[in-house]
Structures are given as C-alpha cells and as structure tokens.
N, C-alpha and C positions, 0 to 999 in steps of 0.2 A: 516091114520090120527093119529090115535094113538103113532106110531113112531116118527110122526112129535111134537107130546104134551111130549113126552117123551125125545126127545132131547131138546126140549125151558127149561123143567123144570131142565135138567141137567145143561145148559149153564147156565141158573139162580143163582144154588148153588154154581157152582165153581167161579162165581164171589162172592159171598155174601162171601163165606168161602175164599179168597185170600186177600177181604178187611178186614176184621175181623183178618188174619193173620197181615197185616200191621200194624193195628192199635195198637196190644197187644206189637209193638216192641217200645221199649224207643227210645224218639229223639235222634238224637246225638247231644250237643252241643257244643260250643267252646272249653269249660272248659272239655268235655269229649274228643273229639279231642287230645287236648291239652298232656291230661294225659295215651294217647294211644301212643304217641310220644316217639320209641325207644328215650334211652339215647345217645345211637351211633348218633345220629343223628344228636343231639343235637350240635351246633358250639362252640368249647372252644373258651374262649376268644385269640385272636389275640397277636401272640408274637412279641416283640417290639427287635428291633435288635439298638444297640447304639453306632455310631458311633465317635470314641473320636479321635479329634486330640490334640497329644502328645509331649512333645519336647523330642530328641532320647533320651537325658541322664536319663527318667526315664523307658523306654523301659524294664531294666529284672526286677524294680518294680514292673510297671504296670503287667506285664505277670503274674507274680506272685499273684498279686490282682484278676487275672481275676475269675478263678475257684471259691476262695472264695466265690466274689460279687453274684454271677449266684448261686451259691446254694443256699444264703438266700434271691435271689431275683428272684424265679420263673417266668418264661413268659421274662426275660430280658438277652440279648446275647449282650455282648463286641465285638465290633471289633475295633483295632487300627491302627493309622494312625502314624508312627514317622517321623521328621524328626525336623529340623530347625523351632527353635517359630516362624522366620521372613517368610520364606517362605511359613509355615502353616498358619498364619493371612493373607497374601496376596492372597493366596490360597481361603481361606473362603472370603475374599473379594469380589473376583472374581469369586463367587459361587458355590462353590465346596461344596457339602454338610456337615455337620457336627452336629454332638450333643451336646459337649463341647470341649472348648479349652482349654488346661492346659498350660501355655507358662513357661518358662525358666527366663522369663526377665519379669519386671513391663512394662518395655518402650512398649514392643508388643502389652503389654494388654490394656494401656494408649491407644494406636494406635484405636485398635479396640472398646474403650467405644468411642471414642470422635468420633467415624466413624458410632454407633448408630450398632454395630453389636454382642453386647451380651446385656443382663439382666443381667445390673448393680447390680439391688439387690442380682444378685447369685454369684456375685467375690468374692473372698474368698483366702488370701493364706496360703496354705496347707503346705509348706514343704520350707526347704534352703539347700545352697549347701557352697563352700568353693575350690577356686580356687587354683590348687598344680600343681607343676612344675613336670613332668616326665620325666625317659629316661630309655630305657631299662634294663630288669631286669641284663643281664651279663654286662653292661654298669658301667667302674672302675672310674666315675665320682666321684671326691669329692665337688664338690656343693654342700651346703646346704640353700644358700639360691637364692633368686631371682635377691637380687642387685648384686649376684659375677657370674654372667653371662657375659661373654665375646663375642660378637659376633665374633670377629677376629678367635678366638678358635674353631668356629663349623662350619659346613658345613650347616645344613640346619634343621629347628626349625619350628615345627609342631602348628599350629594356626587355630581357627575357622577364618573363612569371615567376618572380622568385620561390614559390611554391615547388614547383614541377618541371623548371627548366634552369640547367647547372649553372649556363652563364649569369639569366639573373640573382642565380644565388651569390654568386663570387660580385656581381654589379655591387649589389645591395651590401654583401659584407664591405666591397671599397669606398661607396658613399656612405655607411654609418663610421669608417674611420676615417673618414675628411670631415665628416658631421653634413653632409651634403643630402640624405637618401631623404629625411622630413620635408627640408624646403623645396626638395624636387615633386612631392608626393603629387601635386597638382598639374603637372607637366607631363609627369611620366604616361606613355603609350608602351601596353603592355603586348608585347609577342609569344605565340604560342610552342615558339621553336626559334634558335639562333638565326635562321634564315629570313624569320619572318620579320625579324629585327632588323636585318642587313637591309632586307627590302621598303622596309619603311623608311630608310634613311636615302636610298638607291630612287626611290619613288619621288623622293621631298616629302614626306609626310612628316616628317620628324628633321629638325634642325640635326641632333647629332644623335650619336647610338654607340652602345657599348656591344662588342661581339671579341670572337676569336683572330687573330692574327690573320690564322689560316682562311677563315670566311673572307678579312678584306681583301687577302692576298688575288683571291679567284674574283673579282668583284675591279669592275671598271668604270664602274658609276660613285665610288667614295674613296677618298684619302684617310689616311692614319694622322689622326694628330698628338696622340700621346700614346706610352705605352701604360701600362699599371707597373703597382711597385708589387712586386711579390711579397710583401708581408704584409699589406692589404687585404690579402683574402686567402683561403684556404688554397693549398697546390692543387693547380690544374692536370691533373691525370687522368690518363684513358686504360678505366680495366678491362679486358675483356673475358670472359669466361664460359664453359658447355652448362647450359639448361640442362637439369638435373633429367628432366623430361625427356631430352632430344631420343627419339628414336634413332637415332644417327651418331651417336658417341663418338665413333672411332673417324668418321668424315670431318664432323666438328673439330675435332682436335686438330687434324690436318690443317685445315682452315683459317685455327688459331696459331699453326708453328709457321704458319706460310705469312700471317701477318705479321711474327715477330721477329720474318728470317729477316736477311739483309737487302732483300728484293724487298720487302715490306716494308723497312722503313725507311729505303731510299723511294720508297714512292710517297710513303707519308709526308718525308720532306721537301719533295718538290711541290706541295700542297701547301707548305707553309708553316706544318709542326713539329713540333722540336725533336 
C-alpha cells in the first residue's frame, strides 16, 4: 500500500513540474519566428533578364553598352536579338517575345504604333546614321561620289532587301533619284541585314556596297568612297521603344533612358553615329 501512495505522489509531481517547465517558456510569436529566420534563407529579389530586339547596324554598340548598363543596374541581364528592323517587328508581331524594339527605320516603328504593339509614350529616337558607298579596302576605285557610278563598269553591287531591310530602303530611294536602282537591277546582290551587306563587299563578293557610316566605321577590310546626300532618301533615324507586351515595363524603360543618357550616346558615337 504504501508503494502504491508512493508512486501516485511521484506521478503527481512530475506532472506539476513538466507543466511549470512549460509555462516559464516564452511564446513564440510571428514577429519571433520571423526574426529567427536565417538570412540564407531569405529570397532575393528576382532577376529580370531583357530581352532587346536590335537592328544588326547597332550590334558592336549595343555589345559595348551591355557590361556598362548591368553594373549600374543590379538584378537586370541584356540579351540581344540582331538582325533586320523589318524582320524583327514582323517577328514581334507574330509573337516572339521581346522587351524593346530599337528599329533602324521610323517606317518600322510607324508599322508597329499603328499595329498597337509598343508604348507609344516610351518612343524616343535615340541615335542617326549617314548612308556611304563602299568597296574594298585594296579596291583602285576612283569614285567619289554616288551619281559617278556606272553600272556597265561593275560586276555585282552589294544592297540590303529593300522589302525588309531599312538601309536597302533608303539604297533604293537614292538610286531611283540618280535614276541608277533599274540599270543596277541585274548587278545587284541582295543582303539579309546591313552586315550581310558590309561582308560581301569585306569578302570581294561584291565590287561596291551601300551600308551605314557606322558599319564601315567598325570594318577594316573596306573604304568609304562617298557619302549620300540627305535629300535622297528618307531621314535615317533610330527609334526605340517598350513592347506593349514586355512583361518587364519598368526594366525596359530604364534600358531605354540609359540609351538616351549621355553615357549612351557617347558610346553610340564612338561607333560612328551621329
């Protein structure tokens, strides 16, 4: 009997003293939770990756821009898209994703406000260019300008796609006012982009070639032999603007103020654009 009183009053105590341990423990609350929450742990904020279509002629700009932009703008990674403004707004038409569009040509950009596919408010243009006749650098050409072009005399005359590529649109508008774009028809080698143009003249495929300033500028395989006359063809402007789509609005914009700061278009002109 006594054993049996002995053990009830032990059972007794170790509960009294287990709940007395409980109670002397602090709650834990949210705010304590919270603040026991390694740092590790913690989620950084989400890096935004910006996908820019480009027209090709600003390609070893924009490259150049990239490292810049991404050091003073933490959390935001460049990636580029080159080739043809026409092909690239048909592209974004047609759903291909994109962040911003920088085009080559007003006309493209026209294309795509009136098609309700950027944020009008964010068009902006940022940069120009300046249409020069080329032919290779060992090339004993005395041309100096555009109207003493002879097609009889050459074999075969390096052009963008007037369709779908801005410089052979402004080509073509300068050869029907010389009266030169007909008898060239059977000469011409047509390029899918301004690059592809520069390299067929850079390759010798093509006697001479018409491109951007800025292209022969970066280019050490052809010479400039003339410049165009500005009332020849339409003004060479570069608009850029936010894809109405961009899931990335507010990065975009950055991207676009960062290209029209003063750091942007001292780099544009060391590339050769106006």
């Amino acid at each position: 009997m006594k054993r049996f009183l002995l053990s009830v009053t032990f059972a007794v105590l170790s509960v009294l003293l287990f709940g007395c341990s409980n109670n002397n423990e602090p709650e834990k609350t949210d705010a304590t939770v919270d603040r026991e929450t390694p740092e590790s742990k913690q989620q950084p904020d989400e890096e935004v990756a910006l996908l820019i279509s480009a027209a090709a002629s600003l390609t070893d700009a924009l490259e150049d821009l990239k490292s810049t932009f991404e050091e003073e703008h933490e959390g935001i990674k460049l990636t580029y898209n080159f080739g043809s403004s026409g092909k690239l707004a048909k592209n974004i038409e047609n759903g291909a994703p994109s962040d911003v569009f920088l085009s080559a040509s007003s006309k493209d950009m026209n294309d795509m406000e009136e098609k309700g596919l950027i944020n009008n408010e964010s068009r902006e243009n940022f940069t120009s260019n300046v249409l020069v006749l080329i032919t290779h650098k060992d090339s004993d050409s005395t041309i100096d300008s555009f109207e003493d072009i002879d097609p009889a005399a050459l074999d075969h005359f390096a052009v963008g796609e007037p369709e779908s590529v801005p410089v052979g649109r402004y080509t073509k508008e300068t050869f029907e006012t010389l009266d030169l774009w007909e008898p060239l028809q059977d000469k011409l080698v047509l390029g899918s982009d301004v690059r592809q143009v520069l390299t067929h003249v850079e390759m010798g495929n093509a006697d001479y070639g018409v491109v951007y300033s800025s292209d022969a500028y970066i280019s050490n395989d052809v010479k400039v032999l003339a410049e165009s006359d500005p009332e020849w063809h339409a003004p060479i402007v570069y608009p850029g603007a936010v894809v109405k789509d961009s899931k990335h609005q507010e990065a975009a914009q950055q991207f676009l103020d960062y290209l029209t700061s003063d750091k942007g278009k001292e780099t544009l002109q060391e590339f050769g654009f106006k």
